[in-house]
N, C-alpha and C positions, 0 to 999 in steps of 0.2 A: 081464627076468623069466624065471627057467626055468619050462618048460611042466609042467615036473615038481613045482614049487607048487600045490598045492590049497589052493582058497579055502576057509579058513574061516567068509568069508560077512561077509554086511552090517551093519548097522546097526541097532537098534531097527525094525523096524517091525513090534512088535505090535501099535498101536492100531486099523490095517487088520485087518479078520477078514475081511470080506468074498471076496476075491481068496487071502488064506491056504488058503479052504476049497476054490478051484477044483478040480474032477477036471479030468485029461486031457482028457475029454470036454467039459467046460467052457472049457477052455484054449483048443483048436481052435476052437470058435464064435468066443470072443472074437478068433483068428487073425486069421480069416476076415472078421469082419464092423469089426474096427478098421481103420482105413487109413493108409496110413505118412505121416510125415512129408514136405514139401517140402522137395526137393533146398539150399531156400534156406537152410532151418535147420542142417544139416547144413553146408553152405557153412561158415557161420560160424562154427560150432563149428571146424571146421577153420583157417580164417585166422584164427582170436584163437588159436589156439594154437601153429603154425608162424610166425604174425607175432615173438611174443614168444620166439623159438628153440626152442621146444618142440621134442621130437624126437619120432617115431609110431613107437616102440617098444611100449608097449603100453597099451591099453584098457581101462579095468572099467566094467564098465554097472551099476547097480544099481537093482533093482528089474525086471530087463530083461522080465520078463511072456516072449511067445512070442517075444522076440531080433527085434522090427523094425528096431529104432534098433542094436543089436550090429552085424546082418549090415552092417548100409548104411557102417555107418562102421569097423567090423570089416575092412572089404577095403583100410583105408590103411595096418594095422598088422602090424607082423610077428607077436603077440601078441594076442589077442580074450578075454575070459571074461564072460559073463553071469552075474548072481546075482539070483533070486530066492526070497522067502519061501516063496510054491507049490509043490509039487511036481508040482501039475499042468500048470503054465506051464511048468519046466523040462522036464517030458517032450514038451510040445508041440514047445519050443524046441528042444531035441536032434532031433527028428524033422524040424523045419524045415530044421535045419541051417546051415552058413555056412562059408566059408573065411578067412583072412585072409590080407594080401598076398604072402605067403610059402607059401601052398596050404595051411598048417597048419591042423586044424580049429579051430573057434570052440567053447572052451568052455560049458559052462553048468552051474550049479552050484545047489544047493537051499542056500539061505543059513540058518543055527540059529544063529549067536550074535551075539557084538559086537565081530568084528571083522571088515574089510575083504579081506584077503588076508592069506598068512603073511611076516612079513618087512617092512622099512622102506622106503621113499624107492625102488618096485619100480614104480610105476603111472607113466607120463605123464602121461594124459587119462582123468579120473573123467565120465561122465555119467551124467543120470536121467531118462528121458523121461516127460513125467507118471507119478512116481513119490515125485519127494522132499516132497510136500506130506504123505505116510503115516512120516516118518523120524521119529526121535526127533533132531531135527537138532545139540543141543551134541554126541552122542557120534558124529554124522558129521562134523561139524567136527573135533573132535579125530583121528579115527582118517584121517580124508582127510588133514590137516594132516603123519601121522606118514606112510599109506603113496606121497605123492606123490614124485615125483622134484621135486628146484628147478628152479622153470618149470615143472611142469606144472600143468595145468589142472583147473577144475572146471565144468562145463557142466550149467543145470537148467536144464529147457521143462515146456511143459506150456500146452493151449490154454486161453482162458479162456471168454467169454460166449460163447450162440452165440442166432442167430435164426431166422429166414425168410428168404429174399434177396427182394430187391424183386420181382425175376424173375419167382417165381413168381406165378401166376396167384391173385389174391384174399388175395396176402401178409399184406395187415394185419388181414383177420379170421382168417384161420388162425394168427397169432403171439395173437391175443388169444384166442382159442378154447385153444391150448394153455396159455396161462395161466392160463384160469379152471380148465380140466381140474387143475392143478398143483396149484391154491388147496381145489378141492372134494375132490381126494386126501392133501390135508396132505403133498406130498411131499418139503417143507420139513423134516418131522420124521423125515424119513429120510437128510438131509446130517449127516454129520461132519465136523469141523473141517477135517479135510484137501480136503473138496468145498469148501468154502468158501474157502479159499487159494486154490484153483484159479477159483472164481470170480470172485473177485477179483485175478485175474494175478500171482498172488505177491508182491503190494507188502509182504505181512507176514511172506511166508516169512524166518525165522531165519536172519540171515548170520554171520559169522565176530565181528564185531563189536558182534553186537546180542543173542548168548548169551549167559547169565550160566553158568558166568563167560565173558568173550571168550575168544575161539582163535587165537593169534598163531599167524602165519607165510603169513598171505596177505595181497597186496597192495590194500588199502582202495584203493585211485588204478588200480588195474590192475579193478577191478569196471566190469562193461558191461554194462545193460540193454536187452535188441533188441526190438522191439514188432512185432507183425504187425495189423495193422486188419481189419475186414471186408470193405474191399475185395480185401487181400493172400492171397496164397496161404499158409499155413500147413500144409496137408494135400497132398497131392499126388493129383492126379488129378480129373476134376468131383465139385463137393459133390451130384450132383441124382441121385438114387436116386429107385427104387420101394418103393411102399409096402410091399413085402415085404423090400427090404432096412432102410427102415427101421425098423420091427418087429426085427429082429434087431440090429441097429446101437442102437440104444437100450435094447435087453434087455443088454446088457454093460454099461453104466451102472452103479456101485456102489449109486447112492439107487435105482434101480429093483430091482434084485435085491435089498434090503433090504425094501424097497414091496412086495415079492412073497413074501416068507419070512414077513411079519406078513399078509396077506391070499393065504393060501396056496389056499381056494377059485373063489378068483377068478381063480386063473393060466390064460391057456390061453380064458377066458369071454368075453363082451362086457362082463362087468365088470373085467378086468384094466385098468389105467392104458394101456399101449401100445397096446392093443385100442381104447379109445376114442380115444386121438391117433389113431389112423388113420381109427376112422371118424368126425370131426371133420374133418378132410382131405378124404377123400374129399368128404364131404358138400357141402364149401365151393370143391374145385376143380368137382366138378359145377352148383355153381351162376355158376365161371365160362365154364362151355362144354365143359372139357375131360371125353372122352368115356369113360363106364367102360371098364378096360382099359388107360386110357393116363394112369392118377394119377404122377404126379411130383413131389416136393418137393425144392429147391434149398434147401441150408443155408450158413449164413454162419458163423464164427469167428474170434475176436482168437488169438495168440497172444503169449507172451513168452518169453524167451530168457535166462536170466542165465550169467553166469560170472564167474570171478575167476582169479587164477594165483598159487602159492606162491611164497614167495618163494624 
């Protein structure tokens, strides 16, 4: 692909409004308080695509938010371009920065129509890192199907359930404690479809074969679903933050920042939803010994992994 391609940009994903609406300023918290993927995920992504000859010429990420999943796997390609719908993410993103293995910079591009890049059969390796549950996915099928090279690939993640880890100190009333908190803030009626894919591991996300109408030109027999458990690492780095990262780590949530735009007095109070998970928390590590000052909660997450390769 010439660097001198500008992406005309992605896929459907107007049903996401949420993350469309980020500032800058929005963008960077989200940076800051998401945490990157495991080296393992990434792995994979890589060996199911050089397995089956693919060559790492070039990358498109979409949806790529602040370019985490871009940079990391960005440095195997001679080629990198991030797209997202935000403008806020992209200016994050560009600020972030990235190289790719050629020291060329890593694109990033504010994505406005429906299509994928300019030009045919220009992509190797498509991915989306919890992103493609917000796609309108027949017209990512079709348009991935036209701009892939033969052989290349399409790689979708995204984590799914997440809990308490046994670890912590009074685990199973603080998982139940944040449940009831969940139930008494309706925070149910703040998931959109695409939360809900996601919570469910993608077992419904839209494949090649399962959109009406279907999308020829990838290999049904060549599809690989990778599973990550609660025990597995999926994230990279320890899941066990303080309670002030958590508070920020959970304010990027899409149903929270929703929760928060319909109960706008409450943001920032003791009645905001994040404000009572923590003092839910605290309340219940204090009543297992551990001393104010030194709250910690370990979290647990499934992930999954799909891909497929054109034929």
């Amino acid at each position: 692909m010439s660097t001198s391609t500008i992406p005309s940009t992605t896929t459907a994903m107007a049903s996401e409004k949420t993350f469309l609406a980020y500032t800058p300023s929005q963008g960077k918290v989200y940076a800051e308080a998401r945490r990157d993927y495991h080296r393992s995920v990434y792995d994979a992504v890589l060996s199911y695509h050089t397995s089956g000859g693919g060559e790492l010429d070039t990358l498109l990420d979409i949806g790529c938010g602040p370019g985490t999943a871009t940079r990391r796997l960005g440095g195997h390609f001679e080629h990198a371009i991030g797209l997202d719908a935000s403008a806020g993410m992209v200016e994050t993103a560009r600020t972030l920065g990235g190289t790719t293995a050629t020291g060329e910079k890593i694109r990033f591009e504010v994505s406005t129509s429906d299509k994928l890049v300019e030009g045919d059969c220009c992509v190797d390796v498509i991915v989306a890192a919890t992103a493609a549950h917000w796609f309108e996915m027949s017209s990512f099928w079709r348009r991935a199907a036209q701009v892939l090279r033969p052989g290349g690939s399409v790689a979708l993640w995204c984590s799914g359930e997440s809990s308490v880890h046994s670890s912590t100190p009074n685990a199973g009333a603080i998982q139940a404690a944040l449940e009831r908190i969940r139930e008494e803030e309706r925070l149910d009626d703040f998931f959109e479809e695409g939360n809900r894919l996601v919570r469910a591991g993608y077992v419904d996300l839209p494949l090649p074969w399962t959109v009406e109408p279907g999308v020829q030109g990838f290999e049904r027999a060549s599809f690989v679903r990778r599973e990550w458990g609660f025990g597995d690492e999926f994230y990279a780095g320890q899941m066990e933050v303080d309670l002030d990262t958590f508070e920020k780590v959970l304010g990027t949530a899409s149903p929270i920042t929703r929760w928060r735009e319909a109960h706008r007095d409450a943001v920032g109070s003791e009645r905001d939803i994040v404000r009572r998970y923590r003092r839910a928390i605290e309340t219940l590590l204090h009543e297992a010994g551990v001393q104010p000052g030194q709250e910690r909660v370990r979290g647990a997450v499934t992930g999954v992994l799909l891909m497929v390769r054109r034929t």
